[in-house]
VEXZA-281969 format. One line per field, with one value per atom (N, C-alpha, C): chain; atom name; x, y, z. Coordinates in Angstrom, 1 decimal, always signed. Layout:
BEGIN
cadena <- [A,...]
atomo <- [CA,...]
c1 <- [X,...]
c2 <- [Y,...]
c3 <- [Z,...]
This chain:
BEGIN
cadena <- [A,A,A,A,A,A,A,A,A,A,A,A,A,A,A,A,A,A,A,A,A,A,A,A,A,A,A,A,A,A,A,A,A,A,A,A,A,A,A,A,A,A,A,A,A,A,A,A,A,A,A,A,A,A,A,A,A,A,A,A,A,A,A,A,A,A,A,A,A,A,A,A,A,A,A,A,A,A,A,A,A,A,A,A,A,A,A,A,A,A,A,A,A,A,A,A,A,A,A,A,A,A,A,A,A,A,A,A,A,A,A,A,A,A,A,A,A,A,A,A,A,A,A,A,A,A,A,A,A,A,A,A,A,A,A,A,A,A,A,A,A,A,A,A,A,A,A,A,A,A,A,A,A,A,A,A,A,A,A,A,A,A,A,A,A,A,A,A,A,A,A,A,A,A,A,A,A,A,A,A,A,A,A,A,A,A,A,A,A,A,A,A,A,A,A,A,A,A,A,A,A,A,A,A,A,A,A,A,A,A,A,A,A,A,A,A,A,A,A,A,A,A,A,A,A,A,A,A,A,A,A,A,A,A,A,A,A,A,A,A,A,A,A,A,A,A,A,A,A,A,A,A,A,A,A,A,A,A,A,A,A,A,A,A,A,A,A,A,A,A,A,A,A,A,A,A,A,A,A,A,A,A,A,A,A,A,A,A,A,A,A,A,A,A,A,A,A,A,A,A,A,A,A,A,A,A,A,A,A,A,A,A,A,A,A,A,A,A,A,A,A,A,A,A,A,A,A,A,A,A,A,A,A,A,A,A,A,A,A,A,A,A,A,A,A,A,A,A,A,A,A,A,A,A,A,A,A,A,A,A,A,A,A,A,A,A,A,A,A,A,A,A,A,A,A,A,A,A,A,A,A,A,A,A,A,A,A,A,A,A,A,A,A,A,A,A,A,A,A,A,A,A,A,A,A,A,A,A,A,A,A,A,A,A,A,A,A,A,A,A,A,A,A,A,A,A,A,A,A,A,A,A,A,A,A,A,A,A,A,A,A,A,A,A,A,A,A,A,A,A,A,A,A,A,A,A,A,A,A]
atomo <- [N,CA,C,N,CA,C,N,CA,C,N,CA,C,N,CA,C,N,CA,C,N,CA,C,N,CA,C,N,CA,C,N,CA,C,N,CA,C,N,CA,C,N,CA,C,N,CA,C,N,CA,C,N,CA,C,N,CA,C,N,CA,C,N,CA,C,N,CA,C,N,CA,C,N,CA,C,N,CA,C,N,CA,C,N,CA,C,N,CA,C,N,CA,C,N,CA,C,N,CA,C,N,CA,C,N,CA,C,N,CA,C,N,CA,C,N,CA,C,N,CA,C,N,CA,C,N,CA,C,N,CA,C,N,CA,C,N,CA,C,N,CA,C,N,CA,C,N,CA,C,N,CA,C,N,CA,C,N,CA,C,N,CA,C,N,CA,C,N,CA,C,N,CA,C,N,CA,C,N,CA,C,N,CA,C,N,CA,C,N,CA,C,N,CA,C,N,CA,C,N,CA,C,N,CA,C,N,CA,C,N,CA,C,N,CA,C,N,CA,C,N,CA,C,N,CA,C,N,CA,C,N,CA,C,N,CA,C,N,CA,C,N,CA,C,N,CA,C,N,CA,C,N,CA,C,N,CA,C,N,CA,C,N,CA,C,N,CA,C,N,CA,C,N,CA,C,N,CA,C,N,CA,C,N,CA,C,N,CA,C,N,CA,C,N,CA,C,N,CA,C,N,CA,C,N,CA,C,N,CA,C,N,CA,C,N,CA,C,N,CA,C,N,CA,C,N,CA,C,N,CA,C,N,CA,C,N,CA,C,N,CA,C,N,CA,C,N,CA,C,N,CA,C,N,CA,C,N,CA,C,N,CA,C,N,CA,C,N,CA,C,N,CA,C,N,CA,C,N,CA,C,N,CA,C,N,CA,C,N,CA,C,N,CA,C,N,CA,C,N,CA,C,N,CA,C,N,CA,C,N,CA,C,N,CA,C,N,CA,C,N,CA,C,N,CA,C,N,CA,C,N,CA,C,N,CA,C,N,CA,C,N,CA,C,N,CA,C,N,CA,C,N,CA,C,N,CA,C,N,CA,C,N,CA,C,N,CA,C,N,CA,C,N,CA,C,N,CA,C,N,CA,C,N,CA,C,N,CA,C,N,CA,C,N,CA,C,N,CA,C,N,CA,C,N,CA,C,N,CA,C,N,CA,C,N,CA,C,N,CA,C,N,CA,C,N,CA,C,N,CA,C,N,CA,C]
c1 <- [+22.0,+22.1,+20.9,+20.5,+19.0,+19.4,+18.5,+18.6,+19.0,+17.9,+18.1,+18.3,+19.2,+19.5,+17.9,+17.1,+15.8,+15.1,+14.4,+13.3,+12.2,+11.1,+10.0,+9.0,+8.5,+8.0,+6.2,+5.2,+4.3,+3.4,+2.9,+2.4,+3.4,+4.6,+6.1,+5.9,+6.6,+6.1,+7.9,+8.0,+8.8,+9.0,+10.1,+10.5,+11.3,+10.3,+10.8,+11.3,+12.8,+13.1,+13.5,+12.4,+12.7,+13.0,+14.2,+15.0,+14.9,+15.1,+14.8,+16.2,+16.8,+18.0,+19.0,+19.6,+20.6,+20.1,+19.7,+18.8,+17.8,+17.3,+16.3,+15.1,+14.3,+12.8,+12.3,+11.2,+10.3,+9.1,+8.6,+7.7,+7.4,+7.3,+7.5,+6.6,+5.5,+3.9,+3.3,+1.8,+0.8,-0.2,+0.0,-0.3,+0.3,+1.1,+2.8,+2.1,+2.4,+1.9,+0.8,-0.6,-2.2,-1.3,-1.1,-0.4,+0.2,+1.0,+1.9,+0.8,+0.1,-1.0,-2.1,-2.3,-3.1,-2.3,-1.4,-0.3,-0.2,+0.3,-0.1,-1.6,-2.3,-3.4,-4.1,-3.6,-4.1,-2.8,-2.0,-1.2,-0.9,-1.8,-1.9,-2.8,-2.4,-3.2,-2.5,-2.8,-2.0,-2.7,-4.2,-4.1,-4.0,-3.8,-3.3,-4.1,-3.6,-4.1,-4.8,-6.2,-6.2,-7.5,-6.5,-6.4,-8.0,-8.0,-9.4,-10.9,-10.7,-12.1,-12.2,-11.0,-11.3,-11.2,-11.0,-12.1,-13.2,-13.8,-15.3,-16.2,-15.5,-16.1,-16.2,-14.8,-15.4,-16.1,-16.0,-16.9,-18.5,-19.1,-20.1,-20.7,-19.8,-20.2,-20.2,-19.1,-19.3,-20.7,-21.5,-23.0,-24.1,-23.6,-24.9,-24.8,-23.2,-23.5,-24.0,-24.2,-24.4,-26.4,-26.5,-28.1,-28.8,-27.9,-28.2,-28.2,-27.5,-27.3,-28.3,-28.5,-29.5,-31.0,-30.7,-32.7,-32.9,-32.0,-32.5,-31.8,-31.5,-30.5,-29.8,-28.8,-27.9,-28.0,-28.0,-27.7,-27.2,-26.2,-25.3,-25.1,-25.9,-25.8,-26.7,-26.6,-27.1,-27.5,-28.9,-29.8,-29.5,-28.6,-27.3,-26.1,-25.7,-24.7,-24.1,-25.1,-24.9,-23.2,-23.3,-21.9,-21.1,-19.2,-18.5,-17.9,-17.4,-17.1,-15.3,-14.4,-13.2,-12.9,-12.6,-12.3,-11.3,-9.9,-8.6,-8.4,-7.4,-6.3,-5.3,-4.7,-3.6,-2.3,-1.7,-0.5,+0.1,+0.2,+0.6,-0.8,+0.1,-1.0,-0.2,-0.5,+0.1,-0.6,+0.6,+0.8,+0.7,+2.1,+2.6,+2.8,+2.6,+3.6,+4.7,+5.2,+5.8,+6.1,+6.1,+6.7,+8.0,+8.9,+9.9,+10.0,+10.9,+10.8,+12.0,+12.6,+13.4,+13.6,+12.8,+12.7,+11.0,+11.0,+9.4,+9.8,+9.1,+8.8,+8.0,+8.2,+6.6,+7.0,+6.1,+6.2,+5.1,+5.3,+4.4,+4.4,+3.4,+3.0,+2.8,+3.5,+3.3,+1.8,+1.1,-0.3,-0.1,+1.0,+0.8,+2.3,+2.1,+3.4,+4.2,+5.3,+6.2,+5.7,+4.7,+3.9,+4.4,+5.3,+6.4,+7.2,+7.8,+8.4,+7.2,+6.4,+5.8,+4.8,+4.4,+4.2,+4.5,+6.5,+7.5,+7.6,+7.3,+7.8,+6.5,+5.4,+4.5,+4.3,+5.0,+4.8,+5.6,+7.1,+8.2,+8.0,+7.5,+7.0,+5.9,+4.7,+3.7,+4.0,+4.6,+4.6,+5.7,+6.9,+8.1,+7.4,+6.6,+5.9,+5.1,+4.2,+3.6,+4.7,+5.7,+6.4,+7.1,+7.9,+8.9,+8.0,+5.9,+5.2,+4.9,+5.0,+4.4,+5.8,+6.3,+8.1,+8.8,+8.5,+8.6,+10.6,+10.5,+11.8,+11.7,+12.8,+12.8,+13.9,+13.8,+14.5,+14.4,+15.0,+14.9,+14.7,+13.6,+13.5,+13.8,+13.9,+14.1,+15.6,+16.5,+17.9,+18.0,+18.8,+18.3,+17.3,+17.5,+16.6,+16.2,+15.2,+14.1,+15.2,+15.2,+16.1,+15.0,+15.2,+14.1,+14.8,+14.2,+14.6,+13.4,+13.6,+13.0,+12.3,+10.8,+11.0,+10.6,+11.2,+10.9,+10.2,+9.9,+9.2,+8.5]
c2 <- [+17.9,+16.5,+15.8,+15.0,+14.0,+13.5,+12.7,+11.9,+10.4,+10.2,+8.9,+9.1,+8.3,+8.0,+7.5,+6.8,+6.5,+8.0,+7.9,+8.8,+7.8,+7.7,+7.0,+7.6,+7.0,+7.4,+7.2,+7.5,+7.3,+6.6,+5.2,+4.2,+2.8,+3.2,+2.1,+1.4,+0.0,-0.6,-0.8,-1.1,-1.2,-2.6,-3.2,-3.4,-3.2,-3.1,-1.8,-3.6,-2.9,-3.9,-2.8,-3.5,-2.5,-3.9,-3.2,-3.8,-3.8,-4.8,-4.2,-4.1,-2.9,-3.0,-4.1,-4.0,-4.8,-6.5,-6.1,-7.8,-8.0,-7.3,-7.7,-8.3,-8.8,-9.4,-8.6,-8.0,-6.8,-7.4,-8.6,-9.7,-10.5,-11.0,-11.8,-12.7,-12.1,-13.0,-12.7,-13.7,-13.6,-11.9,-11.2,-9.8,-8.9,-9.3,-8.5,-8.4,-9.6,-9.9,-9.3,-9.2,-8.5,-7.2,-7.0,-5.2,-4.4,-5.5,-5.3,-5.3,-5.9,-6.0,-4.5,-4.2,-3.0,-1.6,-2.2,-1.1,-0.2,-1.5,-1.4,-0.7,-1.2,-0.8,+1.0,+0.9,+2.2,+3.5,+3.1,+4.4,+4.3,+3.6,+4.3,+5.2,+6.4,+7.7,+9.3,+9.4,+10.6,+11.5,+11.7,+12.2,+11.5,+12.9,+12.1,+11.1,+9.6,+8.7,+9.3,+8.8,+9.0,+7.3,+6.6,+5.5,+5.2,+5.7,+5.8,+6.3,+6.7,+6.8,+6.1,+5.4,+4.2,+3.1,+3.3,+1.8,+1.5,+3.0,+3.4,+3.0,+3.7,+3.5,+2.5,+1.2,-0.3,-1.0,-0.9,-1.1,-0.9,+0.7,+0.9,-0.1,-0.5,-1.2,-2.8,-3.2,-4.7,-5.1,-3.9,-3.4,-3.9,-3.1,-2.8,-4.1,-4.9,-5.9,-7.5,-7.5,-7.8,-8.5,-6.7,-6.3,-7.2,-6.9,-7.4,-9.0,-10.0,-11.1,-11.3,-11.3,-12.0,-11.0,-9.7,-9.6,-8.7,-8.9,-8.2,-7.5,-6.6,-5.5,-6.2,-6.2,-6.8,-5.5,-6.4,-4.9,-3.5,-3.9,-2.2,-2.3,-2.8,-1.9,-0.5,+0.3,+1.4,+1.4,+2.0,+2.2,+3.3,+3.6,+4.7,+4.3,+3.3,+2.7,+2.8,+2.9,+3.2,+1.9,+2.4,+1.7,+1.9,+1.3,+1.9,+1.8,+3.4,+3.9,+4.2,+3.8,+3.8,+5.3,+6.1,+7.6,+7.9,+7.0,+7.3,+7.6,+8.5,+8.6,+8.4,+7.5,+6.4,+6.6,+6.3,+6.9,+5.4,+4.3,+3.8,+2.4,+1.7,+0.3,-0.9,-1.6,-2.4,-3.9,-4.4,-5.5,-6.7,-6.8,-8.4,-8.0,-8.4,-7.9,-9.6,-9.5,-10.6,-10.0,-10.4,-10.5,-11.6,-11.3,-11.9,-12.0,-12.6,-12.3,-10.9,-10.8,-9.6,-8.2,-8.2,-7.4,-7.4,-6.7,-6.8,-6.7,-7.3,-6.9,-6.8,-5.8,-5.3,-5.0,-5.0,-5.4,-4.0,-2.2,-1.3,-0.7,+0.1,+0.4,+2.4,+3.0,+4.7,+4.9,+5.4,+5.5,+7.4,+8.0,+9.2,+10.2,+11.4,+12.4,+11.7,+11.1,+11.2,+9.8,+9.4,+8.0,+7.4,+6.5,+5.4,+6.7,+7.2,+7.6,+8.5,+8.9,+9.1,+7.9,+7.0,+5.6,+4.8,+5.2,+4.7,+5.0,+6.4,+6.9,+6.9,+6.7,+6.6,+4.9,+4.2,+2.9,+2.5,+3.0,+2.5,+3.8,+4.7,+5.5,+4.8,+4.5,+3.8,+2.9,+1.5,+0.6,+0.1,+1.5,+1.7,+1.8,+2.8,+3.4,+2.1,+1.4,+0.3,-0.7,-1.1,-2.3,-1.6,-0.3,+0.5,+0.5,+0.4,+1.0,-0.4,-1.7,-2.7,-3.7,-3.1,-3.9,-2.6,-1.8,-1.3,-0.5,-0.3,+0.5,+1.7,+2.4,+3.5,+3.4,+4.2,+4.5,+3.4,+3.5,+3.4,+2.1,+1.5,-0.2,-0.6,+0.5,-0.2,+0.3,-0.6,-0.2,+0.9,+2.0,+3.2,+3.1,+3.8,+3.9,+2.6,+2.5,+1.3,+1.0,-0.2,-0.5,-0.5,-0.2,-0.5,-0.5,-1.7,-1.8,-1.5,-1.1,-0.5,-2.1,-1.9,-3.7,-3.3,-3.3,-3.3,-4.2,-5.2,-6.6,-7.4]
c3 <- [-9.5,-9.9,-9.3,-10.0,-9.6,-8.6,-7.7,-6.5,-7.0,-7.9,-8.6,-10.3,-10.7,-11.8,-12.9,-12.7,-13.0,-13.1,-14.0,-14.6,-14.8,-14.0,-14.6,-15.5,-16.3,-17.3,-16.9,-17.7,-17.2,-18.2,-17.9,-18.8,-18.5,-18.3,-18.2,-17.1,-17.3,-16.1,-15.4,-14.0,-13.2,-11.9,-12.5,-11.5,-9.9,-8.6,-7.8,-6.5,-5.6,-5.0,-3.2,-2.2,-1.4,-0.5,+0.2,+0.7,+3.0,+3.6,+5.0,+5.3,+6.2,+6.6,+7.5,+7.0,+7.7,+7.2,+6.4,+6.0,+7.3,+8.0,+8.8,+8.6,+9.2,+8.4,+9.2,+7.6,+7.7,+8.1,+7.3,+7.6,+8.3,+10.1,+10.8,+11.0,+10.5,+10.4,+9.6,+10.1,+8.7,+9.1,+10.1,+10.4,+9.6,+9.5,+9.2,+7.2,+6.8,+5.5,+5.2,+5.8,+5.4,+5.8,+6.3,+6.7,+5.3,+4.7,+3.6,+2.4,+2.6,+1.7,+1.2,+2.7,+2.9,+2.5,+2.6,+3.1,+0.9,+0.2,-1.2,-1.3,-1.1,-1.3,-1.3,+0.4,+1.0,+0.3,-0.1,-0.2,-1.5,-2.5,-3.6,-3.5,-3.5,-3.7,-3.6,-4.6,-4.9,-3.6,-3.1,-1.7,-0.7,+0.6,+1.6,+2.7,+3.0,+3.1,+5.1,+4.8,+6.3,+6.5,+7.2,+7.5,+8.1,+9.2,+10.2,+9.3,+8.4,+7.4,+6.3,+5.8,+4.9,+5.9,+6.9,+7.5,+8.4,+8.6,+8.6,+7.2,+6.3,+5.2,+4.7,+4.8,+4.8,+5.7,+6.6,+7.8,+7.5,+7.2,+6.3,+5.4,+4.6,+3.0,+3.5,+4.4,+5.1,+5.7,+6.5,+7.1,+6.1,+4.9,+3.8,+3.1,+2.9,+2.5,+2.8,+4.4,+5.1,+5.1,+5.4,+4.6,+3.1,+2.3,+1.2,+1.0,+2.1,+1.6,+2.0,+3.8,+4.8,+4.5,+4.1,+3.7,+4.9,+6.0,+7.2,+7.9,+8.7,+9.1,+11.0,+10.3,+11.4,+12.7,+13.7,+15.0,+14.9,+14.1,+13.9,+13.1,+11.5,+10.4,+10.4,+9.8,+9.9,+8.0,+8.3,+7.0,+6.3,+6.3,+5.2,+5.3,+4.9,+4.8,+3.1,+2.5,+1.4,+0.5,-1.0,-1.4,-1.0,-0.9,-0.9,-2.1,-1.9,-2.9,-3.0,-3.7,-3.9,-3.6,-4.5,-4.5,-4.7,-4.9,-4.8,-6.0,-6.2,-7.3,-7.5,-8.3,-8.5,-8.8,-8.0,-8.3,-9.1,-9.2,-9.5,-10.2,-10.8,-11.2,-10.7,-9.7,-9.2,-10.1,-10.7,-11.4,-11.0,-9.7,-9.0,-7.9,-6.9,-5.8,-5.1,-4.3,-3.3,-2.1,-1.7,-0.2,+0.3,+0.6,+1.1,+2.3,+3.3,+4.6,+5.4,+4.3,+4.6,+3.1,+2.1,+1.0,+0.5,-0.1,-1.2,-2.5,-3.4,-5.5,-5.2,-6.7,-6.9,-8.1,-9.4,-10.4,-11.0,-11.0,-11.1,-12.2,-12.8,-13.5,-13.5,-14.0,-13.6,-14.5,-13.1,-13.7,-13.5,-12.5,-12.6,-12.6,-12.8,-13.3,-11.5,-11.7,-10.5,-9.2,-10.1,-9.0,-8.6,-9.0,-8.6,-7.4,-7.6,-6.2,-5.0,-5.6,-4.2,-3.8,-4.4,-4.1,-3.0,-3.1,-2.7,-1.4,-1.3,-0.2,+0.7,+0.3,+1.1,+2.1,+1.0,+1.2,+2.3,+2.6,+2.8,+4.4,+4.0,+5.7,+6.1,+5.4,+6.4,+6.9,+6.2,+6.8,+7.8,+7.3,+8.3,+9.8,+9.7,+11.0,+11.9,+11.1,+11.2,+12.2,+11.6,+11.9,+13.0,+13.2,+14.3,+15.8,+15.4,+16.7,+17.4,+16.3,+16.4,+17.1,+16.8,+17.3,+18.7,+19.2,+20.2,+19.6,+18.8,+18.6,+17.5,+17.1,+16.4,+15.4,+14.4,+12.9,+11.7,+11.2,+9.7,+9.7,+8.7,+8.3,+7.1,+6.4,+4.6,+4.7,+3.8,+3.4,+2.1,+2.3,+1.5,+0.1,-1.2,-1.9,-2.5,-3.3,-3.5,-5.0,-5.0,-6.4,-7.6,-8.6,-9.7,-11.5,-12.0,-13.3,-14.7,-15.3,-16.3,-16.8,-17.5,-17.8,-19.6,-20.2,-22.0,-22.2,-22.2,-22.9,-21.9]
């Protein structure tokens, strides 16, 4: 028997509703919110996210572009700084998102075989982890699975 009743399809878009337990606020600031933000961002990727080299790597491209505005090489840009370059593979196509102070929408798009749920689960461990190290306590922050409606029109 499936886990979830939902089959996503790939091309279909979704409405996905992740919930904080106990009605908790997941979001308690404007850190909290860019986190949530990055959080979408960085773990769309079908590989596995390693956090500390995509922000070398923007770090790099902030350097080089830096270089390019003023003409002249800031202290610690370095002259191989080169573009940055995306690289990811997508598990999803993120449409809308929101932020609530105790849930998230997100409004997605299956860009890959099974994307919406490993999306899900990347999204809902990273930033679980994030908020559990950042709040000094331990277990679960989302209330069980992520709700989602099929959107036809």
């Amino acid at each position: 028997m499936p886990y979830r009743e939902t089959q996503f399809a790939n091309g279909e878009v979704y409405h996905i509703i992740l919930r904080g337990i106990d009605g908790n606020t997941i979001f308690k600031d404007l850190n909290d919110h860019f986190r949530g933000i990055f959080s979408i961002y960085e773990f769309n990727d079908s590989k596995p996210v390693t956090i500390q080299e995509r922000r070398k790597a923007r770090q790099r491209f902030k350097k080089s572009i830096a270089v390019k505005v003023t003409g002249r090489p800031t202290s610690s840009a370095s002259s191989d700084a080169g573009e940055f370059v995306d690289g990811r593979d997508k598990l999803v196509e993120v449409l809308a998102f929101c932020f609530m102070s105790n849930h998230v929408h997100l409004l997605l798009k299956q860009a890959a075989e099974n994307g919406i749920h490993k999306f899900m689960v990347k999204l809902g461990g990273g930033y679980g982890r994030y908020l559990n190290q950042k709040n000094q306590r331990k277990g679960y922050v989302f209330q069980g699975r992520f709700h989602s409606v099929h959107i036809e029109d």
